[in-house]
N, CA, C and O of each residue as an XYZ file, in Angstrom:
344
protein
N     -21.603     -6.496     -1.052
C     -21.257     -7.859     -0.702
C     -22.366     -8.801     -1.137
O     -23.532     -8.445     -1.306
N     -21.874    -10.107     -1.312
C     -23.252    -11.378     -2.007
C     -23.737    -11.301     -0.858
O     -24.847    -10.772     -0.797
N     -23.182    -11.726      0.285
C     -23.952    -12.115      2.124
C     -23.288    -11.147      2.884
O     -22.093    -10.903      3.051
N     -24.437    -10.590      3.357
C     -23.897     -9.922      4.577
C     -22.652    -10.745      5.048
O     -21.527    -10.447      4.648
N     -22.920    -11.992      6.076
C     -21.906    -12.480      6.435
C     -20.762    -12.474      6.080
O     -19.835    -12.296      6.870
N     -20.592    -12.688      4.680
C     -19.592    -12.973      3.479
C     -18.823    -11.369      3.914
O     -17.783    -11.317      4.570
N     -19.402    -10.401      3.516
C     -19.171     -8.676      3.660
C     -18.479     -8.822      4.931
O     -17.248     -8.795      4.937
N     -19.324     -9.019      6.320
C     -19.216     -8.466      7.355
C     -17.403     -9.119      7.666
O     -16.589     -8.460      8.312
N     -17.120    -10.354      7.112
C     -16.593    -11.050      7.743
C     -14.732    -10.858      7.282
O     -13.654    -11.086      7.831
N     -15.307    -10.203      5.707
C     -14.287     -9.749      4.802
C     -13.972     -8.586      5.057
O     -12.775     -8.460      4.799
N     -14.561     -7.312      5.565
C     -14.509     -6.181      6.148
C     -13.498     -6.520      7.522
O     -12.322     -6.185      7.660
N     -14.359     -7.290      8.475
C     -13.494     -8.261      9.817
C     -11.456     -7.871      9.368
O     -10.624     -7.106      9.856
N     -11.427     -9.084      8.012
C     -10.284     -9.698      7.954
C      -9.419     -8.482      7.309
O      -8.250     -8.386      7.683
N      -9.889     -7.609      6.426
C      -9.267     -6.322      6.061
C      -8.755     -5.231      6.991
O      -7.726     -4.573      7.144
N      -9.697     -5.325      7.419
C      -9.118     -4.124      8.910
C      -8.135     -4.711     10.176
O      -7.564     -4.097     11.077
N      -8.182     -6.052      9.879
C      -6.992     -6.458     10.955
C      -5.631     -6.772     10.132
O      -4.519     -6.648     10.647
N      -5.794     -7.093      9.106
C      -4.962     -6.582      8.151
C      -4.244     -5.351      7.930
O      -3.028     -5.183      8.015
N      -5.228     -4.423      7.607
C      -4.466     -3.024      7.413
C      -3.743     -2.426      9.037
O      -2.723     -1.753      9.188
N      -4.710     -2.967     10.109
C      -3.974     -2.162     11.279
C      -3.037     -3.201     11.478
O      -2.049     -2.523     11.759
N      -2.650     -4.411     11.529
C      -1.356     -5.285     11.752
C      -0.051     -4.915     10.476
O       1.129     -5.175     10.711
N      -0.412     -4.417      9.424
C       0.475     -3.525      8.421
C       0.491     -2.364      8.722
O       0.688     -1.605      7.773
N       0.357     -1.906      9.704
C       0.949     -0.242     10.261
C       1.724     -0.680     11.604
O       2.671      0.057     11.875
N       1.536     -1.547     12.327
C       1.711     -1.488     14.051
C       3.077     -2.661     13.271
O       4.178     -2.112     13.232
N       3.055     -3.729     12.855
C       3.968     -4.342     12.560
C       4.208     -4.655     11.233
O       3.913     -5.724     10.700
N       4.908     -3.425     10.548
C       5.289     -3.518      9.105
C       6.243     -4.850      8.870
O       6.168     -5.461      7.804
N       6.905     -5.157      9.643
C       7.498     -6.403      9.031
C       6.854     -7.782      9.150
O       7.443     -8.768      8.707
N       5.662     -7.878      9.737
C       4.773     -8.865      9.380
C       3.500     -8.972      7.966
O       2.899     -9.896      7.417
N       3.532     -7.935      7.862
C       2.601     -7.385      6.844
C       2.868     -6.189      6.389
O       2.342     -5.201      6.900
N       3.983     -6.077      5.052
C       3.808     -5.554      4.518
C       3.894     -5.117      3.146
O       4.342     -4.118      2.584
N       3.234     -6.349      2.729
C       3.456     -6.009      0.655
C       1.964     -6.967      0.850
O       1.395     -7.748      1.613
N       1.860     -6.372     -0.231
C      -0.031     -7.090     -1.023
C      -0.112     -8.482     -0.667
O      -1.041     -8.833      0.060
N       0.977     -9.575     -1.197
C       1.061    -11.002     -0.956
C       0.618    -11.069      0.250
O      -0.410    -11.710      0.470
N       1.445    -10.287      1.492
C       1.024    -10.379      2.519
C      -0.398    -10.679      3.305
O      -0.846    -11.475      4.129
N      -0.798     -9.612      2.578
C      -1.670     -9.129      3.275
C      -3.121    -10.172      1.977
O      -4.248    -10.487      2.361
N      -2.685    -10.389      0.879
C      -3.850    -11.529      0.555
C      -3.663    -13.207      0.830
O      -4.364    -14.097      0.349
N      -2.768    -13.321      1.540
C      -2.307    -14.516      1.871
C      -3.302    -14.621      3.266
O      -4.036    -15.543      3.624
N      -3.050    -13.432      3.836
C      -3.494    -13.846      5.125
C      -5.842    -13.755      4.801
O      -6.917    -14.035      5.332
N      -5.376    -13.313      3.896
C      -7.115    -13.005      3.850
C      -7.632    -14.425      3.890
O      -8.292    -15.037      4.730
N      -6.923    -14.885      2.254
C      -7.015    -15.731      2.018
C      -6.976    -17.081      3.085
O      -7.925    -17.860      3.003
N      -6.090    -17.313      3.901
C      -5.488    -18.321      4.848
C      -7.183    -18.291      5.714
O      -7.819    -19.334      5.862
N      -7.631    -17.114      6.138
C      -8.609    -16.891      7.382
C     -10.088    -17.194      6.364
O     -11.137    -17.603      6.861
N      -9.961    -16.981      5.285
C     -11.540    -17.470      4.705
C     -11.636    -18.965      4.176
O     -12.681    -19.413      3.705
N     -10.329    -19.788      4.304
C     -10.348    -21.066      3.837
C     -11.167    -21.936      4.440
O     -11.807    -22.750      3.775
N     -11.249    -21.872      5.787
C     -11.841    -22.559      6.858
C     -13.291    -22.648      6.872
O     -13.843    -23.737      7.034
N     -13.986    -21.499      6.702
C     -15.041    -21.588      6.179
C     -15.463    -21.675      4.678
O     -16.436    -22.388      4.435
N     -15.001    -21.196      3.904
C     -15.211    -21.247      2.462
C     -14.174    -22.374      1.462
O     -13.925    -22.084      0.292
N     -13.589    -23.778      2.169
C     -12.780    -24.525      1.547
C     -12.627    -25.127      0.421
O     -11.749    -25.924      0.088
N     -13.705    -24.634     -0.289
C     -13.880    -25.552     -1.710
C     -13.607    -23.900     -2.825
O     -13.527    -23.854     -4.053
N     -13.555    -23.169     -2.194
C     -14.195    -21.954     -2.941
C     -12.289    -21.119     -3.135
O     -11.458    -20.965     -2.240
N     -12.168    -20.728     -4.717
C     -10.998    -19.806     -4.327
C     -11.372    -18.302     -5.312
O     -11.919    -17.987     -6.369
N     -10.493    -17.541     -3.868
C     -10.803    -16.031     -3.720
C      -9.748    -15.359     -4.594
O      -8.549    -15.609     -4.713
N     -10.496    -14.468     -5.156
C      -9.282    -13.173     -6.255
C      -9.298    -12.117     -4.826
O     -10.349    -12.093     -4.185
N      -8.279    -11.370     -4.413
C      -8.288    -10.242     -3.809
C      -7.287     -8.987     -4.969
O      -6.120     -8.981     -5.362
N      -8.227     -8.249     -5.140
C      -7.334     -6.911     -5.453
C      -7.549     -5.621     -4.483
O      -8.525     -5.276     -3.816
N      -6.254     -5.038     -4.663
C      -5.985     -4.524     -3.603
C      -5.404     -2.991     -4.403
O      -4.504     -3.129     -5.232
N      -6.006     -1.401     -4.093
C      -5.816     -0.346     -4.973
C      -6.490      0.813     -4.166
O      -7.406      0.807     -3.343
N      -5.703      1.827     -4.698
C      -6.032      2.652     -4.025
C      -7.967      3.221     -3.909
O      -8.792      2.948     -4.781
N      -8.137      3.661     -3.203
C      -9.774      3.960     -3.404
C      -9.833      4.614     -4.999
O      -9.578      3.658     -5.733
N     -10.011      5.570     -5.657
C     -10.110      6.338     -6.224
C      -9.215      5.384     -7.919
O      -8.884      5.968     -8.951
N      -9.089      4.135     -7.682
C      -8.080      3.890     -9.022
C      -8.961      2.925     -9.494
O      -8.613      2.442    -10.572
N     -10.046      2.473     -8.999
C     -11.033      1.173     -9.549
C     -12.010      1.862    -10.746
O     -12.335      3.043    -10.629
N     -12.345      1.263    -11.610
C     -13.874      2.065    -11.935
C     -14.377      0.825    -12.353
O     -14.980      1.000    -13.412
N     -14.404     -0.347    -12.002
C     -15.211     -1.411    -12.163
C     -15.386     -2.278    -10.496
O     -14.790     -2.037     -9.446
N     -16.489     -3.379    -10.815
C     -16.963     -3.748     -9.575
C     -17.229     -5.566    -10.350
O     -17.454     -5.997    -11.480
N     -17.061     -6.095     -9.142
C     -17.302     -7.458     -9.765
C     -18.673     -7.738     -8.769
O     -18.908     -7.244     -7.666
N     -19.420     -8.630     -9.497
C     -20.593     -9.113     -8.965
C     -21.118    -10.703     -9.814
O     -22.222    -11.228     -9.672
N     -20.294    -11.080    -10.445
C     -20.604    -12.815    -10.780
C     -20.521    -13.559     -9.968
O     -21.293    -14.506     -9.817
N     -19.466    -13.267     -9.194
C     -18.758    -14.970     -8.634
C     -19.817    -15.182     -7.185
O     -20.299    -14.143     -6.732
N     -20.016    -15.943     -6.781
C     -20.966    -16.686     -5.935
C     -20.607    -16.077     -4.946
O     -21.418    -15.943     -4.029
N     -18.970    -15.394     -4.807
C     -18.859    -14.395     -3.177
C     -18.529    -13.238     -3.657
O     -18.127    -13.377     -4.812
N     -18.512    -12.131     -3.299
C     -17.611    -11.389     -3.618
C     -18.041    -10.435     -2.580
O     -19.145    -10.613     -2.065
N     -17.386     -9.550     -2.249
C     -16.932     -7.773     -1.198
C     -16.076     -6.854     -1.560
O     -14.906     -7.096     -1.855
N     -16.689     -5.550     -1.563
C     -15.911     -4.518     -1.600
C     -15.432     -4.161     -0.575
O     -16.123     -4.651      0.318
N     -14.464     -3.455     -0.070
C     -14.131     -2.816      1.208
C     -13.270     -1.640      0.850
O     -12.206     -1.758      0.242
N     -13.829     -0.385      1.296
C     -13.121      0.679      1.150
C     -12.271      1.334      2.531
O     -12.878      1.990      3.377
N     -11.018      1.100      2.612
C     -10.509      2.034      4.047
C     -10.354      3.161      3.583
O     -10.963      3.572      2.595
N      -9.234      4.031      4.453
C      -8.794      5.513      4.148
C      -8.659      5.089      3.088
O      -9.620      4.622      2.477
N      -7.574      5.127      2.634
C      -6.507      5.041      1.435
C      -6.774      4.002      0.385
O      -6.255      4.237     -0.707
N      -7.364      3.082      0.476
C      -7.367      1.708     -0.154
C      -8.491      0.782     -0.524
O      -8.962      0.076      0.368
N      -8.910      0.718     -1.592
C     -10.373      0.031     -2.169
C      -9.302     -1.916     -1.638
O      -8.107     -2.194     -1.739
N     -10.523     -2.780     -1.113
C     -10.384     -3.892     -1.607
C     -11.729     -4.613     -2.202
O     -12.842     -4.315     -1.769
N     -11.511     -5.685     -3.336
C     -12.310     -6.493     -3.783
C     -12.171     -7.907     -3.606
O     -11.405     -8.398     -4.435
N     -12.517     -8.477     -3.035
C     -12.163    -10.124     -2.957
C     -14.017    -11.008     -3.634
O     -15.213    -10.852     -3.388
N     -13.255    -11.796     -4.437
C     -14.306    -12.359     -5.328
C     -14.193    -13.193     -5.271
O     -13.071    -13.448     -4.835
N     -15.117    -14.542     -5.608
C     -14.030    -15.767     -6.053
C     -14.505    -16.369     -7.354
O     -14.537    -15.473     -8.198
N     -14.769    -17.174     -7.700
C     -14.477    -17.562     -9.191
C     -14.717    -19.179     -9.481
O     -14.528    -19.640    -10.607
């Protein structure tokens, strides 16, 4: 992650993500979903700034971004995320 904060906070919004896409699949459950809402919850603090999220299985990435002024990895079970912005 660029900031801890930035990390800690993107880690935060992923994991309430992934467990609100298991407990209530019909609120969350396709990618849009689930980067809409990332997106929606980092606007507030980061409002001038816009975020790339990709979203893949752990094991399908073999690159890492580190330009953009934010960026985080987050790995769950199943699922690498990257949110950057640009």
């Amino acid at each position: 992650s660029s900031t801890i904060t930035f990390g800690n906070e993107c880690e935060r919004l992923v994991n309430i993500a992934f467990q609100t896409s298991q407990t209530f699949a019909g609120m969350m459950n396709t990618y849009a979903d689930v980067s809409q809402y990332i997106r929606k919850e980092l606007k507030p603090h980061y409002s001038d700034t816009h975020f790339h999220i990709i979203i893949g299985e752990n094991r399908s990435f073999s690159f890492s971004v580190q330009d953009g002024e934010y960026f985080a990895e987050i790995e769950q079970e199943r699922y690498r995320v990257l949110i950057f912005s640009s």
